[in-house]
N, C-alpha and C positions, 0 to 999 in steps of 0.2 A: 847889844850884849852887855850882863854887867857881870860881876865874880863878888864871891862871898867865901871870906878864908873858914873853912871848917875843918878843924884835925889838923890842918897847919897846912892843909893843901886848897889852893884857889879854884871853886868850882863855879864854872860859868853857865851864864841863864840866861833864859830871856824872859822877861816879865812885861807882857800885854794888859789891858783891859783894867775895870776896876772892880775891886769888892764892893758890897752892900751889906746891910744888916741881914739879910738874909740868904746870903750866901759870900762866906769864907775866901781865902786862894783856894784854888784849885790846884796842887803841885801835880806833873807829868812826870814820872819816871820810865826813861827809855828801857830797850831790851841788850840783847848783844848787836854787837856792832852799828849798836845808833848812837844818837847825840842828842843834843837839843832841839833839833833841827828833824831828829824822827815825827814832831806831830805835827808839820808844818800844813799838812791839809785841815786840819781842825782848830789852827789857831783862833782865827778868824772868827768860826760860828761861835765856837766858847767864850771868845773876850767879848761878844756882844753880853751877855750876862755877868760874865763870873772875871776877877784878877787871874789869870793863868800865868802861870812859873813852870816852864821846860826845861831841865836844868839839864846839863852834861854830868854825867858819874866823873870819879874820878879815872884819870888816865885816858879819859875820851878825849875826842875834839871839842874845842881847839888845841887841846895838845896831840902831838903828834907821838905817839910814844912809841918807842922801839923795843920795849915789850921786855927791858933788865929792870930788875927790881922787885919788891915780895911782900909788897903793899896789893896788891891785886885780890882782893882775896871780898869771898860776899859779907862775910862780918862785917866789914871795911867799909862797904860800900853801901850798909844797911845801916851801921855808926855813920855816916857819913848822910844819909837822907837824914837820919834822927837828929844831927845837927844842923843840919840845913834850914830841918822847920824849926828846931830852937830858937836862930838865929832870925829867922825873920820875925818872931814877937809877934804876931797877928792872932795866939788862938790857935786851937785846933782847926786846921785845915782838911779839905777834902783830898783826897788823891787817887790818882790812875797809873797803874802799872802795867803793862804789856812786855808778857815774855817772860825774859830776866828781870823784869821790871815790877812784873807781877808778884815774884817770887821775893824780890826784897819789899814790896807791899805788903805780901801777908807775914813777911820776920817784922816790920816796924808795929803792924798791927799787933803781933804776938809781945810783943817789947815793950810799947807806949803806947795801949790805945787813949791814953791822954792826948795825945798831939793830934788823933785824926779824929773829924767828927762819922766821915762816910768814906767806905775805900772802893775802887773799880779797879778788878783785876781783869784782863784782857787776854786771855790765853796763858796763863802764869806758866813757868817753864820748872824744871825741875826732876825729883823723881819723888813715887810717895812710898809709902814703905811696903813691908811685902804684903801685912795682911788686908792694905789698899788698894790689889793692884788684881788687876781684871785676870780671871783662871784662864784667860786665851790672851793674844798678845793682839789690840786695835790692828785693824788693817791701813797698812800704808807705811812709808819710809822705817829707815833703823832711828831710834830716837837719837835726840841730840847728843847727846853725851857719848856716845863710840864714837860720833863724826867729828867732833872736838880736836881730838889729839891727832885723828889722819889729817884735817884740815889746815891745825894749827904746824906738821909739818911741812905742809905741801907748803905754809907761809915761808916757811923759816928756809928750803929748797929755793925760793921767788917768786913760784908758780901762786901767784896771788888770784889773779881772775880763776886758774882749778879751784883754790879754795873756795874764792864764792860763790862759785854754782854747786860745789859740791855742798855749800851747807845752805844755800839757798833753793835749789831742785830737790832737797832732802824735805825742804818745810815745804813749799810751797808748790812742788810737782815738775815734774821733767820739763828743761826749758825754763823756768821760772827765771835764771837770772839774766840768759840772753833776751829777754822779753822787758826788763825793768827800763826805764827811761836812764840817762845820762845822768843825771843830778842823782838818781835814788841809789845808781851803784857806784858814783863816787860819793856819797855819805860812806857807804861801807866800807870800801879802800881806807879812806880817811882813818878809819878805826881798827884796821887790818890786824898791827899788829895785839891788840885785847884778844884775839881769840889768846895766842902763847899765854897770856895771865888765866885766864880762864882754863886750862886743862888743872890746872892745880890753886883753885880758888875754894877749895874743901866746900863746896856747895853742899848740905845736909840734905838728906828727903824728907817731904811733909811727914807730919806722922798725924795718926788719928784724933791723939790726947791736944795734938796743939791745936787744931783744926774746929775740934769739939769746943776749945775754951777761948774761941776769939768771940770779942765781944763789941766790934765795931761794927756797923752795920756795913755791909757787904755786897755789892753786885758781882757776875760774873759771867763775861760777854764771851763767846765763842764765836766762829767763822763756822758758815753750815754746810763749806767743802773743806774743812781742815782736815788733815788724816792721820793717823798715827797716834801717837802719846799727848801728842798737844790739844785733840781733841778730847781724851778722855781726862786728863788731871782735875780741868776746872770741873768738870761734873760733879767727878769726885768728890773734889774739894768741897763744893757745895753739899752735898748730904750732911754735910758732918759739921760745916759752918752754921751755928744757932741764926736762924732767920733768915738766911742768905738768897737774895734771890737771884736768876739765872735768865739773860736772854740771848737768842742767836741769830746775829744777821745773815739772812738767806743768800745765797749767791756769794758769800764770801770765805777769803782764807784765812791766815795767820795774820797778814797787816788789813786786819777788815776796817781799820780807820782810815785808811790808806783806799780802799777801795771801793768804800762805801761812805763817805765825811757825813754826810748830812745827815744818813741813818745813826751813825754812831755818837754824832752829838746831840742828836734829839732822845735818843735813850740815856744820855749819860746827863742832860739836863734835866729830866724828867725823875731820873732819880734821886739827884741832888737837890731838887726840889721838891719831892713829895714829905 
């Protein structure tokens, strides 16, 4: 693990693998409740080709945070990617966002697409505005954002493992988090208290105009049992992203890197190098 002060806060990485001339770092931007440490199935295939950089947001692990303070916020933490690849001097880089992840991918994309040459957003999370948004409501869970503030109570009550199954059987289906291995729900714990930042992190929703005028070239990977809102956004998003192309792993959910490694680095190689 190493840290790089940006915005006057120490964000910590890990950096595997090496660059080439034809192909950049690869930065990872985690979702809620992960870390650096969310793409620990894909490190591996991607550092045989590409430098990969998994960095922690700020307020993640390895800090532990107890959830005072009013620095939480997604400008923050999209200034904060935007410094990040400043600060590494390599050139525009590639990047992969999943989730929350996604969503401060496509604000760095709208901001600087100086800094990136190709983006992968992975389920990008959020909301899109209204003339976006499908005249029937996707089948499956209440989206993330009502389940936020119940959640982030039940944290702040202690009921911590309620909270993770409620926002984990919300994305990924009833049971989901009693089913997760040891290590994948203590990442979450770990970062327990980020939901409380996150009920009031003025997260904006996509809108069409900004969507229309991105100009970085674009993938957009979906889970082909995802449900809910999470699988309609990136669609969306896609129509309206100039060029943007779209592919979805069969048999999978919201962490389809997680549950599929090999398929998702063979598509995310394959577009980084086409």
């Amino acid at each position: 693990m190493q840290t790089l002060n940006v915005n006057g806060y120490d964000m910590a990485y890990l950096d595997v693998g090496r660059a080439t001339d034809h192909s950049p770092p690869l930065v990872l931007v985690h979702g809620t409740l992960g870390d650096f440490r969310t793409w620990n199935a894909v490190l591996g295939p991607l550092s045989k080709q590409h430098r990969v950089i998994s960095l922690s947001l700020r307020r993640f692990f390895p800090e532990h945070w107890d959830g005072i303070g009013d620095d939480y916020l997604m400008a923050q933490h999209v200034a904060d990617v935007i410094g990040f690849i400043e600060k590494l001097n390599a050139g525009p880089v590639d990047l992969i966002g999943h989730s929350r992840g996604g969503h401060i991918g496509f604000r760095v994309a709208q901001a600087r697409a100086d800094l990136l040459r190709k983006a992968i957003l992975a389920e990008p999370g959020g909301d899109l505005e209204a003339s976006l948004q499908p005249s029937s409501p996707p089948p499956g869970p209440v989206p993330l954002g009502p389940r936020v503030p119940v959640a982030a109570e039940m944290v702040r009550n202690g009921d911590i493992d309620g909270a993770l199954a409620l926002f984990v059987d919300g994305i990924d289906g009833e049971g989901a988090w009693a089913r997760w291995p040891a290590s994948a729900r203590q990442q979450l714990r770990d970062n327990i208290h980020t939901l409380l930042g996150q009920v009031g992190e003025n997260r904006q929703p996509f809108l069409k105009s900004e969507a229309e005028a991105i100009k970085t070239p674009m993938l957009l990977i979906g889970g082909g049992d995802t449900k809910g809102a999470l699988a309609v956004i990136w669609r969306v998003l896609a129509e309206h992203i100039p060029g943007a192309r779209t592919v979805v792993i069969p048999g999978t959910r919201h962490w389809m890197f997680e549950q599929a490694p090999q398929a998702f680095c063979n598509i995310v190689v394959e577009f980084l190098t086409v």
